[in-house]
C-alpha positions in Angstrom: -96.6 -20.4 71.9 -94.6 -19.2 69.0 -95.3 -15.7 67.1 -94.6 -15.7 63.1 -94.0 -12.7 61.7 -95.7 -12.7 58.0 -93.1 -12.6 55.8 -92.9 -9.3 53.8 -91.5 -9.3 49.9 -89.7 -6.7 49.9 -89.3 -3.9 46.4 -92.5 -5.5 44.4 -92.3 -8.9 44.8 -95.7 -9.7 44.6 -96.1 -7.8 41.0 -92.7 -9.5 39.8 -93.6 -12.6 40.7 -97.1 -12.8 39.4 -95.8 -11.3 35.9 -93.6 -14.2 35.6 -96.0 -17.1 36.4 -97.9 -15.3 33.4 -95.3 -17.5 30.8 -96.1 -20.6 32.6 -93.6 -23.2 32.6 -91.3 -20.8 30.9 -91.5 -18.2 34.0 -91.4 -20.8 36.7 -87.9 -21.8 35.4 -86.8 -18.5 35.1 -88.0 -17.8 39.1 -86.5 -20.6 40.0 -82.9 -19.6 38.3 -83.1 -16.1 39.8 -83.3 -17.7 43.6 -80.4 -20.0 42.4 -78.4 -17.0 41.2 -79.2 -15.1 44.7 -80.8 -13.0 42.8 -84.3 -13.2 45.2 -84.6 -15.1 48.4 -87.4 -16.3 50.3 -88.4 -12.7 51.0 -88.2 -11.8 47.7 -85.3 -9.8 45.6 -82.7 -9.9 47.7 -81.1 -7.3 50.0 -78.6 -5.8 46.6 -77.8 -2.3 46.3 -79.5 -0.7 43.4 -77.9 -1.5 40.1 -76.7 0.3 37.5 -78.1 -1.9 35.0 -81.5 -0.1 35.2 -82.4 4.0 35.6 -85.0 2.5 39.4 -81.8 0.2 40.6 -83.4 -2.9 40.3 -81.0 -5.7 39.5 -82.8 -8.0 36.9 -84.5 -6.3 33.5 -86.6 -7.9 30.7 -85.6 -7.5 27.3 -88.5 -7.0 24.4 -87.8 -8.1 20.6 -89.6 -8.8 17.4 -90.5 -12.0 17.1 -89.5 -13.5 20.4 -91.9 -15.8 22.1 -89.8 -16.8 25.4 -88.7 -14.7 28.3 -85.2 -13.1 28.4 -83.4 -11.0 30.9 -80.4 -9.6 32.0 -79.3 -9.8 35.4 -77.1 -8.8 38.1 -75.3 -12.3 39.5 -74.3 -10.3 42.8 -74.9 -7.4 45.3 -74.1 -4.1 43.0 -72.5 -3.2 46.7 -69.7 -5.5 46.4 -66.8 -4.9 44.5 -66.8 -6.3 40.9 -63.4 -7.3 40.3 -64.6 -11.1 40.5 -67.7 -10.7 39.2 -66.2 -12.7 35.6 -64.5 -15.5 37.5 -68.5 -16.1 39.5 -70.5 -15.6 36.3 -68.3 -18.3 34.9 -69.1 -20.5 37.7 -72.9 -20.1 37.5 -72.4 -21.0 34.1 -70.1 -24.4 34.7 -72.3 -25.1 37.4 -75.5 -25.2 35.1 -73.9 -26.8 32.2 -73.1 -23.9 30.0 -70.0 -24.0 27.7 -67.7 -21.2 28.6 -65.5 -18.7 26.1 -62.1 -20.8 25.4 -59.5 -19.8 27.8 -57.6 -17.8 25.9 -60.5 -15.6 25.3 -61.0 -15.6 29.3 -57.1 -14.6 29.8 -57.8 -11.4 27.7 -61.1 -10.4 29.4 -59.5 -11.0 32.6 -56.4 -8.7 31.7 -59.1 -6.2 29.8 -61.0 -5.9 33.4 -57.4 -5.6 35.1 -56.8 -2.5 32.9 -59.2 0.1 34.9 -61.8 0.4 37.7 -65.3 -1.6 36.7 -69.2 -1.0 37.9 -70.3 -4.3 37.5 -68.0 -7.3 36.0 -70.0 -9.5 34.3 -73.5 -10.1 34.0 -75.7 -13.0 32.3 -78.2 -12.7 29.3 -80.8 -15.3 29.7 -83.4 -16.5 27.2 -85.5 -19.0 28.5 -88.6 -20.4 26.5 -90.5 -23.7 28.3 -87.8 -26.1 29.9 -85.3 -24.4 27.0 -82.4 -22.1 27.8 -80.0 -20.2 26.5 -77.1 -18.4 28.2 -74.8 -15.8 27.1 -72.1 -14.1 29.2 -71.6 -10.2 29.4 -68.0 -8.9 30.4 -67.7 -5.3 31.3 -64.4 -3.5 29.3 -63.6 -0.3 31.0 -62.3 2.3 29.2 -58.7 1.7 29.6 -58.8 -1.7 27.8 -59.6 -0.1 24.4 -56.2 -1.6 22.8 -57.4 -4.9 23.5 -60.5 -4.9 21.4 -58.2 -6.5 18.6 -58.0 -9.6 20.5 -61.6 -10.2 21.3 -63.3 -9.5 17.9 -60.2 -8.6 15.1 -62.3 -8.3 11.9 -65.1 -6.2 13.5 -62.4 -3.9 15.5 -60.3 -3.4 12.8 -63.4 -1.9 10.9 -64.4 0.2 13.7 -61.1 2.2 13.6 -62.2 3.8 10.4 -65.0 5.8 12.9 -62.0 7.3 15.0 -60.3 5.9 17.9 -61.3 9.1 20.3 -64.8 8.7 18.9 -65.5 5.2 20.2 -65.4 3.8 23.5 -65.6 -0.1 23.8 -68.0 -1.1 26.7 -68.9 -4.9 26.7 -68.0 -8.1 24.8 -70.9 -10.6 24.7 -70.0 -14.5 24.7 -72.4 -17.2 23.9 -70.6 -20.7 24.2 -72.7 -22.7 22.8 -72.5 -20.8 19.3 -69.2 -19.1 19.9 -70.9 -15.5 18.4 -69.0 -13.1 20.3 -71.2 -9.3 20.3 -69.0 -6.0 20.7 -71.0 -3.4 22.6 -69.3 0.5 22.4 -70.7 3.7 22.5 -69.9 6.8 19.8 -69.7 9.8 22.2 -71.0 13.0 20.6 -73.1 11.1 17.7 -74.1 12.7 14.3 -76.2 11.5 11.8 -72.7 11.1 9.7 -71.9 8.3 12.4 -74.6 6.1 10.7 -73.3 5.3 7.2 -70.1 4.8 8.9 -71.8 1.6 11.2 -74.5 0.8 8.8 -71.3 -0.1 6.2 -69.3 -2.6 8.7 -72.9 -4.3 8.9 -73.7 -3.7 5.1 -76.5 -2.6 6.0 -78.6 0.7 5.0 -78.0 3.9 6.8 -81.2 5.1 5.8 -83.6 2.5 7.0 -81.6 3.7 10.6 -82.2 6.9 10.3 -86.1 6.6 8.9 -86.5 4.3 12.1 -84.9 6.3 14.8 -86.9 9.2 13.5 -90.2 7.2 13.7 -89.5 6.7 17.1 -88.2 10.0 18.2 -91.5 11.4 16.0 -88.9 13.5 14.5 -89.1 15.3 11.0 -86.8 13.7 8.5 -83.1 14.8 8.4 -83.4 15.9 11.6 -80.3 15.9 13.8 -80.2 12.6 16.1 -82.0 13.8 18.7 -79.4 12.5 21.4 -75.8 12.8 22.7 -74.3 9.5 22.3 -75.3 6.2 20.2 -75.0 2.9 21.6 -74.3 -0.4 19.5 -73.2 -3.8 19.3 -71.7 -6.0 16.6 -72.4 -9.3 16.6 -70.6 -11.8 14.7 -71.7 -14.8 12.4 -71.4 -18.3 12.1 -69.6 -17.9 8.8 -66.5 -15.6 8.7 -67.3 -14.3 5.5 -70.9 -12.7 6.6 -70.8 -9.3 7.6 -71.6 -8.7 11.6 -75.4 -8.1 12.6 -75.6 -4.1 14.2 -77.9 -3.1 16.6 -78.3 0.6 17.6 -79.2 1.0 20.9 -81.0 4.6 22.1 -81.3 5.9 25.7 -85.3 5.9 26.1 -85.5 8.5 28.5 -83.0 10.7 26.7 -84.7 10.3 23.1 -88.6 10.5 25.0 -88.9 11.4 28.2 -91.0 9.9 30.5 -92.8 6.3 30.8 -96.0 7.2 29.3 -94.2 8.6 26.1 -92.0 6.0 25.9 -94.6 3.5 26.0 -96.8 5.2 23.4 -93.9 5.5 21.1 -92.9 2.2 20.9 -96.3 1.1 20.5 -97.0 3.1 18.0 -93.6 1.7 16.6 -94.4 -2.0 16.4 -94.2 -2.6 20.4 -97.9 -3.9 20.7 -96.9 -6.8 19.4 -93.6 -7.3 21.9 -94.9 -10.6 23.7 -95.5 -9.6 27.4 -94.4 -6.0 26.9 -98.3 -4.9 28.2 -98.7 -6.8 30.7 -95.2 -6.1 32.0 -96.0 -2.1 31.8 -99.0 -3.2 33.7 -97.5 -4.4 36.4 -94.8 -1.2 37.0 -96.1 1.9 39.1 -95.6 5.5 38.6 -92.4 6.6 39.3 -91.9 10.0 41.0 -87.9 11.1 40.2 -87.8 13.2 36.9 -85.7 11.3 34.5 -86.2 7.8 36.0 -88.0 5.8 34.0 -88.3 1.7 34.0 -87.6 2.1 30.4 -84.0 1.2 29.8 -82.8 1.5 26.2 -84.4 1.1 22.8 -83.0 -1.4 20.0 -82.7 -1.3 16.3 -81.6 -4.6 14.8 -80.6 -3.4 11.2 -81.3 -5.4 8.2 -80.6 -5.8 4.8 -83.6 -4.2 2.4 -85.8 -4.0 5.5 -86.9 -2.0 8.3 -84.8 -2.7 11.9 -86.4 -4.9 14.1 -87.3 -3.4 17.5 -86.4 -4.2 21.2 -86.6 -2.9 24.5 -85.2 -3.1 27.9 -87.6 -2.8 30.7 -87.0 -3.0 34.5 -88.1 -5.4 36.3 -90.6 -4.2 39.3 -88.5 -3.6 42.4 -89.1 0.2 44.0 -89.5 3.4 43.3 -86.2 5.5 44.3 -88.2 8.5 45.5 -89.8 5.9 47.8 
């Protein structure tokens, strides 16, 4: 007679999986990828480390915008535990593997020398968007800190024009490739922010500086002309089809830094225009309490500037997996 043990999802499976069949179609495919990518396994999220990618450590988080009606995350594409160093050369494979059009290879010989530069925490990760039986993939490629000279090779306009910020003042962080449309997004980080930063990004984009600041103080409920009420500003320049367009900036704020807790955070961006982020409820519904002060499923915050027009809002939110005091 044979004895099977039950088998036992292990860090939230059950709430995870259950959010996703909420989309349907759409989050069938997207279970289906993340046991392709190893992500999960028959028991559930895998056996990984905790990631760095999220404040609990779990590998895979859902990203909130405006007007979005599909399902997109980011996600680990191996155990956090391992070292990174190859972590570009698999994400490119996923991406062959599934059909996916890769950066050209000269683009791939500079990230690969970028990454060769200084010590990484993850490699690469993938961006996916899917929406019904349609996907979209876009590859993220870590830059650590000692590849700053090289930023002029991946994105030369949009480099050049950060150099009027100050070289010590910004630290490059990511480059974002989508093959299919050949936008290439530069992520970086302004250590030590002031509100001075803002006209000095919002220009590159053409873009207000005060529609930024009027937003970031909505969501930080701060009184106007107040000082940013954080240490560093994160954000990413994306470029366009056409060469002549300026790039599309996105601020990105530390949500636990700017508000604190869950619960604030969730009221905030509510309050903001978040009630109408498709599946950020029932996603919030699904998370339990955490009990570490500062941890938060939260992630960061996003501010999509536009011209003549209030910045469009996103939000990273982790993916149920476990509570680290647990």
């Amino acid at each position: 007679m044979f004895n099977f043990a039950p088998a036992i999802p292990s860090r939230r499976d059950f709430e995870w999986c259950s959010y996703l069949r909420r989309f349907g179609t759409t989050g069938d495919a997207m279970e289906r990828l993340l046991h392709d990518l190893g992500v999960m396994d028959h028991s559930g999220w895998a056996d990984w480390q905790p990631s760095a990618l999220t404040r609990t450590g779990a590998p895979t988080n859902v990203v909130f915008a405006s007007g979005r009606r599909g399902l997109q995350i980011t996600t680990e594409i191996d155990d956090p535990g391992k070292p990174a160093q190859d972590r570009l050369d698999k994400a490119c494979r996923i991406m062959a593997d599934l059909g996916y059009p890769l950066p050209q290879p000269a683009l791939r010989d500079v990230l690969a020398a970028a990454q060769g530069a200084g010590p990484l925490i993850y490699g690469a990760r993938l961006a996916i968007t899917q929406h019904a039986q349609k996907r979209e993939m876009r590859l993220l490629v870590e830059l650590p800190a000692a590849a700053a000279d090289l930023g002029a090779l991946l994105t030369p306009a949009i480099s050049t024009a950060l150099s009027g910020i100050g070289r010590h003042d910004v630290r490059l962080t990511q480059l974002a490739c989508d093959g299919s449309t050949g936008i290439r997004t530069l992520h970086g980080t302004i250590k030590r922010a002031t509100l001075a930063h803002l006209p000095l990004l919002a220009e590159i984009a053409q873009v207000s500086p005060d529609l930024l600041a009027r937003a970031i103080e909505g969501l930080a409920d701060a009184a106007p002309g107040a000082p940013l009420p954080l240490g560093d500003l994160h954000f990413a320049l994306a470029t366009r089809h056409k060469a002549a367009q300026p790039p599309v900036l996105t601020l990105f704020l530390g949500a636990a830094e700017l508000l604190g807790c869950d619960a604030r955070i969730a009221r905030r961006i509510k309050a903001c225009g978040g009630a109408r982020l498709h599946g950020y409820s029932a996603l919030l519904d699904a998370l339990a309490p955490l009990h570490l002060p500062g941890v938060t499923h939260h992630g960061r915050i996003g501010l999509t500037a536009r011209q003549g027009a209030m910045p469009l809002l996103s939000v990273d939110v982790a993916a149920p997996w476990a509570d680290p005091a647990e």
